[in-house]
KEPA-905718 format. One record per residue (C-alpha): residue number from 0; residue in three letters; x, y, z. Coordinates in Angstrom, 1 decimal, padded with zeros to 4 digits. Layout:
N
{num = NUM | residu = ALA | x = X | y = Y | z = Z}
...
***
This chain:
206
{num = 0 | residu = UNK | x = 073.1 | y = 147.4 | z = 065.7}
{num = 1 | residu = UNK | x = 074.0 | y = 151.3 | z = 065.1}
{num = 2 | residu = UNK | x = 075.8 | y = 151.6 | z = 062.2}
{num = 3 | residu = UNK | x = 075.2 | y = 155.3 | z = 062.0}
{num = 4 | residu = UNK | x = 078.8 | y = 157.4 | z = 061.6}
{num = 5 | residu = UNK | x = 077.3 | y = 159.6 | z = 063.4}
{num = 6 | residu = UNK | x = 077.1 | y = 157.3 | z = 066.6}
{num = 7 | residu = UNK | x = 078.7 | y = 158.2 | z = 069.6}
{num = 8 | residu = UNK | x = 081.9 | y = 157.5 | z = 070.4}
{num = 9 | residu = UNK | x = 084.3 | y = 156.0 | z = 073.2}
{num = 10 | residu = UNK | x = 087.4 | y = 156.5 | z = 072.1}
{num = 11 | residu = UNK | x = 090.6 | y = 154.5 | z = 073.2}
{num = 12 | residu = UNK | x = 093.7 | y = 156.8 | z = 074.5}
{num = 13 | residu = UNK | x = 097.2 | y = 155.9 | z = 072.5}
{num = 14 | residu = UNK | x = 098.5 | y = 154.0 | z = 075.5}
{num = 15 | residu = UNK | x = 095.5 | y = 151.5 | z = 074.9}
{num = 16 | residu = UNK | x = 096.1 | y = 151.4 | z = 071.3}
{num = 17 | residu = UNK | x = 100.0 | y = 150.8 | z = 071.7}
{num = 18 | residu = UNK | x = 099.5 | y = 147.7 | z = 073.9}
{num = 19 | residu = UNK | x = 097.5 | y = 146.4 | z = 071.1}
{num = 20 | residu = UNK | x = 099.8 | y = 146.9 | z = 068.4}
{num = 21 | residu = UNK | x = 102.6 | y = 146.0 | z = 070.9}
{num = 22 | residu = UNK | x = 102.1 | y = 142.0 | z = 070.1}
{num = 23 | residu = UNK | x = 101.9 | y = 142.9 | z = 066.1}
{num = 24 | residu = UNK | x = 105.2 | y = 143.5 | z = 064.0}
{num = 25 | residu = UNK | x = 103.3 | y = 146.2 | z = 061.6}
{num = 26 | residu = UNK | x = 103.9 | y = 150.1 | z = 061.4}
{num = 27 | residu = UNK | x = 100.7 | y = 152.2 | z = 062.2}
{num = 28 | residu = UNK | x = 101.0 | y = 156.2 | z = 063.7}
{num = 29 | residu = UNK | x = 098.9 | y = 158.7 | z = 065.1}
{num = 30 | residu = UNK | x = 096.6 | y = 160.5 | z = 062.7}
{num = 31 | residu = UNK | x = 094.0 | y = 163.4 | z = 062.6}
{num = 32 | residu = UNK | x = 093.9 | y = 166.2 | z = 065.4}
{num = 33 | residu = UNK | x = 096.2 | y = 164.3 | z = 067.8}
{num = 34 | residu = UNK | x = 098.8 | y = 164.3 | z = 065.3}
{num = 35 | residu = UNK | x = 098.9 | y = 168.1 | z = 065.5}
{num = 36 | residu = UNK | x = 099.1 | y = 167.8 | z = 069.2}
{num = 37 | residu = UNK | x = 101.6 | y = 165.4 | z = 069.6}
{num = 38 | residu = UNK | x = 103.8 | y = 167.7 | z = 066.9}
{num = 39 | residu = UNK | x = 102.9 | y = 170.9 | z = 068.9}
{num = 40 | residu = UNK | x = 103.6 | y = 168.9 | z = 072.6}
{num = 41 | residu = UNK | x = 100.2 | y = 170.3 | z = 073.8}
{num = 42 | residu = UNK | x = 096.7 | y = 169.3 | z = 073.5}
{num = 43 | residu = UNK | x = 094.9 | y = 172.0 | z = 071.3}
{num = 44 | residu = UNK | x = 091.3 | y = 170.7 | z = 072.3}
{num = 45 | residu = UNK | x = 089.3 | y = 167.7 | z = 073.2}
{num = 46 | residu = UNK | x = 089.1 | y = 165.2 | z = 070.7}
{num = 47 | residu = UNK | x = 085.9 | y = 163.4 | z = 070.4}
{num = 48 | residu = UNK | x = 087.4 | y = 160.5 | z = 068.1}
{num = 49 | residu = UNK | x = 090.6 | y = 158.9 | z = 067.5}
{num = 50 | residu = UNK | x = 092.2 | y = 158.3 | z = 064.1}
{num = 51 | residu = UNK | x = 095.3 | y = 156.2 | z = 063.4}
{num = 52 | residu = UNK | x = 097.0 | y = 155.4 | z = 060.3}
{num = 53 | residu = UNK | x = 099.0 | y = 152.5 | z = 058.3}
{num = 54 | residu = UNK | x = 099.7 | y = 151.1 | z = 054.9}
{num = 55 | residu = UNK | x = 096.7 | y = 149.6 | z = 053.1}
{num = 56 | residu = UNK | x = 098.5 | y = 146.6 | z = 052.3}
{num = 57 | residu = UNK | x = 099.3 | y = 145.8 | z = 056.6}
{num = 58 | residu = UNK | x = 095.3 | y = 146.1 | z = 057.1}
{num = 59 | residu = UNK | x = 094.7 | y = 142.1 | z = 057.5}
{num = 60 | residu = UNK | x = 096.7 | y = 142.7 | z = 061.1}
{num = 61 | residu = UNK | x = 093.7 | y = 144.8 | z = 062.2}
{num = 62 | residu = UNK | x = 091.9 | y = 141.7 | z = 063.0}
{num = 63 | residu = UNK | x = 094.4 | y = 140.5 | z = 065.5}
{num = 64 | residu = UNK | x = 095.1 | y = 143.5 | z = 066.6}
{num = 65 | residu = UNK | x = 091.4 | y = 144.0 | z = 067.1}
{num = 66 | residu = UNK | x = 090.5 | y = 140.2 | z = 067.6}
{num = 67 | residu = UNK | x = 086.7 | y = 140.2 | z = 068.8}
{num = 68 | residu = UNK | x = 085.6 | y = 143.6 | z = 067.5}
{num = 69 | residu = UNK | x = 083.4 | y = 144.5 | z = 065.3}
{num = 70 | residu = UNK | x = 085.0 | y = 146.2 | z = 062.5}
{num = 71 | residu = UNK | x = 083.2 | y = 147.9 | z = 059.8}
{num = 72 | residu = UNK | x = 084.6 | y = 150.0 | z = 056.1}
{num = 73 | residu = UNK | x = 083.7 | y = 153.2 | z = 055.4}
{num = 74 | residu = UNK | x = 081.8 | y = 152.6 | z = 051.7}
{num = 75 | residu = UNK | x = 080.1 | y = 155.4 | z = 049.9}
{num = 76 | residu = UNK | x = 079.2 | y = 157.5 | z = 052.9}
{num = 77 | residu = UNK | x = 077.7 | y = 154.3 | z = 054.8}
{num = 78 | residu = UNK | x = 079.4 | y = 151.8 | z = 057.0}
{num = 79 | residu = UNK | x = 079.4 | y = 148.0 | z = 055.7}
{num = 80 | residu = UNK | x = 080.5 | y = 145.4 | z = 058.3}
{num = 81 | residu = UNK | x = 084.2 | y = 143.9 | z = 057.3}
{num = 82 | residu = UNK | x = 085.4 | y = 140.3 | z = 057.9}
{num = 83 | residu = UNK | x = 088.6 | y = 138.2 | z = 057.4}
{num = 84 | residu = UNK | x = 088.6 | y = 137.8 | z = 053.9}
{num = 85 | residu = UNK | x = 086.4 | y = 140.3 | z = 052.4}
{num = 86 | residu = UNK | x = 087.8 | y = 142.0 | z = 049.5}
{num = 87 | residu = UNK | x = 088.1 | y = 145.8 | z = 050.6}
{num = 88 | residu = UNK | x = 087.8 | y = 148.1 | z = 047.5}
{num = 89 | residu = UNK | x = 090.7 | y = 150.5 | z = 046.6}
{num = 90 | residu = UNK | x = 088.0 | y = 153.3 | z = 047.3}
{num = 91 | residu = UNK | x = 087.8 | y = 152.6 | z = 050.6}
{num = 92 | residu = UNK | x = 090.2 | y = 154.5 | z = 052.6}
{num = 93 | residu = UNK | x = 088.8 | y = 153.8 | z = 056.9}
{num = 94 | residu = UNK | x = 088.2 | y = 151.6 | z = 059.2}
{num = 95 | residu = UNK | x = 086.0 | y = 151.8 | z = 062.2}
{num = 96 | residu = UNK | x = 086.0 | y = 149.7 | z = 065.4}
{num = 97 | residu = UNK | x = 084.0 | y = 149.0 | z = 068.6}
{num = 98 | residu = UNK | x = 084.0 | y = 146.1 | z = 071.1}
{num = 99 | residu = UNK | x = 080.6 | y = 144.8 | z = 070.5}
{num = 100 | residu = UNK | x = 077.7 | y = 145.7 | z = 068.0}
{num = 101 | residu = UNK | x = 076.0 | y = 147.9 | z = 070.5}
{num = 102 | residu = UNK | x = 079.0 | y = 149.7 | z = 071.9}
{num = 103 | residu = UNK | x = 080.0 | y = 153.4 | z = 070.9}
{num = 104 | residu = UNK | x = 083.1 | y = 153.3 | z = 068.1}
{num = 105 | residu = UNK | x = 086.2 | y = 153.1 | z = 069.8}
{num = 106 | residu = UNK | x = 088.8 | y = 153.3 | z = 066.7}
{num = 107 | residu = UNK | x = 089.1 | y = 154.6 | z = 063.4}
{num = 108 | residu = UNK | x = 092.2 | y = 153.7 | z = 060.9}
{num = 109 | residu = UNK | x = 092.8 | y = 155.1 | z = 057.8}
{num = 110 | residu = UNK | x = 094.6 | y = 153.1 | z = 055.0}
{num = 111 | residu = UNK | x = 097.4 | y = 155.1 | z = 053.4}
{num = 112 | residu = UNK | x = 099.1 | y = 154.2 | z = 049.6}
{num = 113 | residu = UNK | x = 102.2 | y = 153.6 | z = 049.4}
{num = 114 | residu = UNK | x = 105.0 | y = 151.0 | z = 050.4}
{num = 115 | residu = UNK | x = 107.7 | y = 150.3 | z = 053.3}
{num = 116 | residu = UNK | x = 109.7 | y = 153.0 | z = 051.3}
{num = 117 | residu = UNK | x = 106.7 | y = 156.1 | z = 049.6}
{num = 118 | residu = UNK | x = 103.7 | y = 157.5 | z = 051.1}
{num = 119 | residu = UNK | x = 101.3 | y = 158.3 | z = 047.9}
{num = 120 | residu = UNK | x = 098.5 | y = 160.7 | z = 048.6}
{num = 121 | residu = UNK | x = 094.9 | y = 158.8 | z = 048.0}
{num = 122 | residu = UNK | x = 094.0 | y = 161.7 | z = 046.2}
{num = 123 | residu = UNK | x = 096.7 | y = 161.6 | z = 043.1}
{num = 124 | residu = UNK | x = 099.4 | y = 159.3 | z = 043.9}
{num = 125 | residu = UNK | x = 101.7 | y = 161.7 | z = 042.3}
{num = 126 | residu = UNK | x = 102.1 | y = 163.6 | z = 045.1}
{num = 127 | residu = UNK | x = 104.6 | y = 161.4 | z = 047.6}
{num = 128 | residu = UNK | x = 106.8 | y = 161.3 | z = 050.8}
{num = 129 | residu = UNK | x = 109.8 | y = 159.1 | z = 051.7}
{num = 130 | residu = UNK | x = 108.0 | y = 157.0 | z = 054.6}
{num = 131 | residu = UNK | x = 110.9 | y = 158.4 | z = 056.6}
{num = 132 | residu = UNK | x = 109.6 | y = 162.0 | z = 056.7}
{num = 133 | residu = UNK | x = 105.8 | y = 160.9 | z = 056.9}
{num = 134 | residu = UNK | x = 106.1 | y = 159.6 | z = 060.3}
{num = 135 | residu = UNK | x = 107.7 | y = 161.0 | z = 063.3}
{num = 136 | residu = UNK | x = 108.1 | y = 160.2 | z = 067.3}
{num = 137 | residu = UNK | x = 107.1 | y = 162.3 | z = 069.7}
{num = 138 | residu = UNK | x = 109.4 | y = 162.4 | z = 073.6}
{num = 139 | residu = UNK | x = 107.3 | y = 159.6 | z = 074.9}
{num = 140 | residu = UNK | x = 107.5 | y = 157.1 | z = 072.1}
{num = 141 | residu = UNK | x = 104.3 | y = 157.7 | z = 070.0}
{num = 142 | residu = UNK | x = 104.6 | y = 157.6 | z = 066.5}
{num = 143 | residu = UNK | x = 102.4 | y = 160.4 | z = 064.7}
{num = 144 | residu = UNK | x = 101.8 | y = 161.4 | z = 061.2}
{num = 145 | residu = UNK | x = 103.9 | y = 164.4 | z = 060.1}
{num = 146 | residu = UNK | x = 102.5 | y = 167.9 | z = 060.2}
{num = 147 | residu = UNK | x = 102.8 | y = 169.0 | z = 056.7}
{num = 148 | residu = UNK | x = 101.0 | y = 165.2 | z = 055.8}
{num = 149 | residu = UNK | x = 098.0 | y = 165.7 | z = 058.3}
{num = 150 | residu = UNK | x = 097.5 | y = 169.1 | z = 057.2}
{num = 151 | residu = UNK | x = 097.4 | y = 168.2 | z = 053.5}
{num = 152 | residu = UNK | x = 094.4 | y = 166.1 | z = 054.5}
{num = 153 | residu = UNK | x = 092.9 | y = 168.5 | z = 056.7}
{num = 154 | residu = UNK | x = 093.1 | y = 171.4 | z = 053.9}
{num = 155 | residu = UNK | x = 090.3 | y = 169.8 | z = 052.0}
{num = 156 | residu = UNK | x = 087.7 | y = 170.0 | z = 054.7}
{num = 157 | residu = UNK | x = 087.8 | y = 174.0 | z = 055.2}
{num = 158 | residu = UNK | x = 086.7 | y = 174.0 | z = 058.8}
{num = 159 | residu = UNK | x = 087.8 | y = 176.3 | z = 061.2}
{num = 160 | residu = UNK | x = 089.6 | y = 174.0 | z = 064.0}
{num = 161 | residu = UNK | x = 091.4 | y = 173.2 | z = 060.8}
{num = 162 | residu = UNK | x = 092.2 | y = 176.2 | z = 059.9}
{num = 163 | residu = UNK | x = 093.6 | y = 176.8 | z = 063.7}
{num = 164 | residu = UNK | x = 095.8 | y = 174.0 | z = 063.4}
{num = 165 | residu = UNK | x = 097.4 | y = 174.8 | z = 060.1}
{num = 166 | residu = UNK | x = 098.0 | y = 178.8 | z = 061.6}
{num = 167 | residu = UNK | x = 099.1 | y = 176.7 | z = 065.2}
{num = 168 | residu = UNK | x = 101.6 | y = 174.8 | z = 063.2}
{num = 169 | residu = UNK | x = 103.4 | y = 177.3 | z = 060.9}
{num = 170 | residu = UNK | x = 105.8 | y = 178.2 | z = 063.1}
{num = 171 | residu = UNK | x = 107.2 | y = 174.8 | z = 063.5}
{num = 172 | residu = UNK | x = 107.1 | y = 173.8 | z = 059.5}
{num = 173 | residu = UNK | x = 110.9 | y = 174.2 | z = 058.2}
{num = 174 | residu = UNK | x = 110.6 | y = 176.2 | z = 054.5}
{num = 175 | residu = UNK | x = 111.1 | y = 173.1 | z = 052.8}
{num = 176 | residu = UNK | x = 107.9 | y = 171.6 | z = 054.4}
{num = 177 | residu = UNK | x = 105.7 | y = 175.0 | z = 054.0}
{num = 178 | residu = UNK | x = 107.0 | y = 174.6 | z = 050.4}
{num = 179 | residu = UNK | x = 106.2 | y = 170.8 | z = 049.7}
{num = 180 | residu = UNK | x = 102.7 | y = 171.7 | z = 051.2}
{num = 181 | residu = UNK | x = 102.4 | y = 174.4 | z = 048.9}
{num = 182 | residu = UNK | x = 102.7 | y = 172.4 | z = 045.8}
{num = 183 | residu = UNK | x = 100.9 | y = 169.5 | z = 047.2}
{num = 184 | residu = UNK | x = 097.4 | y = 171.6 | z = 048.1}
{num = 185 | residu = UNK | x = 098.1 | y = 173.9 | z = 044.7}
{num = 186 | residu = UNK | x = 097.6 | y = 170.6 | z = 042.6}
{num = 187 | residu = UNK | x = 094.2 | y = 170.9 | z = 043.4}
{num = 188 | residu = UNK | x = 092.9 | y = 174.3 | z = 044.9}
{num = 189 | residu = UNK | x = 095.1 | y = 176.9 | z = 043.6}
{num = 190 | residu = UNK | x = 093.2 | y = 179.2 | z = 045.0}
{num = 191 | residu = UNK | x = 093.3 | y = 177.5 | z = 048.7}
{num = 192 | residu = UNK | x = 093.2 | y = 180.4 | z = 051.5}
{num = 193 | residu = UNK | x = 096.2 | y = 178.8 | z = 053.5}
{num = 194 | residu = UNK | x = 098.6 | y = 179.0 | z = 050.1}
{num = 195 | residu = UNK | x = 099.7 | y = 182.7 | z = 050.7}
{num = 196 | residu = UNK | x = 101.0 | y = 181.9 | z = 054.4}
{num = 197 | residu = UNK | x = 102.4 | y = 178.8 | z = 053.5}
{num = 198 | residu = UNK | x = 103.9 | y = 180.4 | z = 050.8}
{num = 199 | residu = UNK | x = 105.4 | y = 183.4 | z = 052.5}
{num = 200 | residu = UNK | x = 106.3 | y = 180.6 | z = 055.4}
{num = 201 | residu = UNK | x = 108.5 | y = 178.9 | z = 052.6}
{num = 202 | residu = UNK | x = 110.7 | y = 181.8 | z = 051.7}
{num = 203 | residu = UNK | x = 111.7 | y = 181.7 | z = 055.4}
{num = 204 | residu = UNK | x = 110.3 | y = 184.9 | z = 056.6}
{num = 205 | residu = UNK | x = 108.3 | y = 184.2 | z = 060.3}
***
């Protein structure tokens, strides 16, 4: 059994994913670099992967929702195998999935903080978002995580196809969202490269 994260991958498309979730009364939305897309309306680049998102305390569902698979936590770097039942440690923030043992990883969720009402950054829990503004739904009925959200988590990573997206997405922020991203990434890199676009983004002049 492969339990290397760097295993290859299979991924499910979001139509498979929504008729899985269809059967489950629980929130969940598109995360990572589909996110962008979905908020852009184009796809940007293949995506090797696919991330989703919901509240850490909905995560039980994920083993009806993925009845069968093989689910495993992302733990210190390494991926441990997760069951019904197993305490999960606040730490651990994804969940991978695959069919069977041997199969490539089809899934990955990640387990935001917050409630029904807040989104909480993992990070500082400080930092928040009505759950009204963190998820939005594109013209064909996906829900996605908001752009100013997935590009606070992407501005820790300093890669360049992140650094595309944030430049492909500035446009479409409002001030107020360049703004709140501003603040948000300042709390812990005031020095971030992004913050002088963002910044000049918020005071409305494009």
């Amino acid at each position: 059994m492969n339990t290397d994260p760097n295993s290859p991958w299979s991924p499910l498309s979001v139509a498979e994913v929504s008729h899985r979730f269809d059967r489950i009364d629980v929130g969940w939305w598109v995360a990572g670099g589909r996110a962008i897309d979905l908020f852009l309306g184009w796809e940007t680049r293949p995506h090797a992967d696919l991330d989703l998102e919901m509240l850490r305390g909905d995560r039980d569902v994920l083993f009806d929702v993925f009845e069968g698979w093989d689910l495993h936590v992302v733990s210190e770097g390494q991926l441990v195998p997760w069951h019904r039942g197993d305490t999960l440690d606040p730490a651990v923030f994804g969940v991978w999935g695959r069919p069977t043992p041997g199969s490539p990883w089809s899934v990955e969720v990640m387990l935001a903080d917050g409630d029904a009402t807040t989104w909480r950054y993992r990070r500082d829990n400080e930092i928040q978002r009505p759950m009204g503004e963190v998820v939005r739904t594109s013209g064909s009925g996906v829900r996605y995580c908001s752009p100013e959200i997935q590009l606070l988590y992407k501005s820790k990573r300093h890669r360049p196809k992140d650094d595309l997206d944030m430049v492909r997405c500035l446009h479409r922020l409002t001030a107020d969202e360049c703004g709140w991203l501003v603040w948000a990434i300042a709390r812990f890199e005031p020095d971030h490269p992004w913050l002088s676009l963002l910044e000049y983004a918020a005071m409305g002049d494009r």
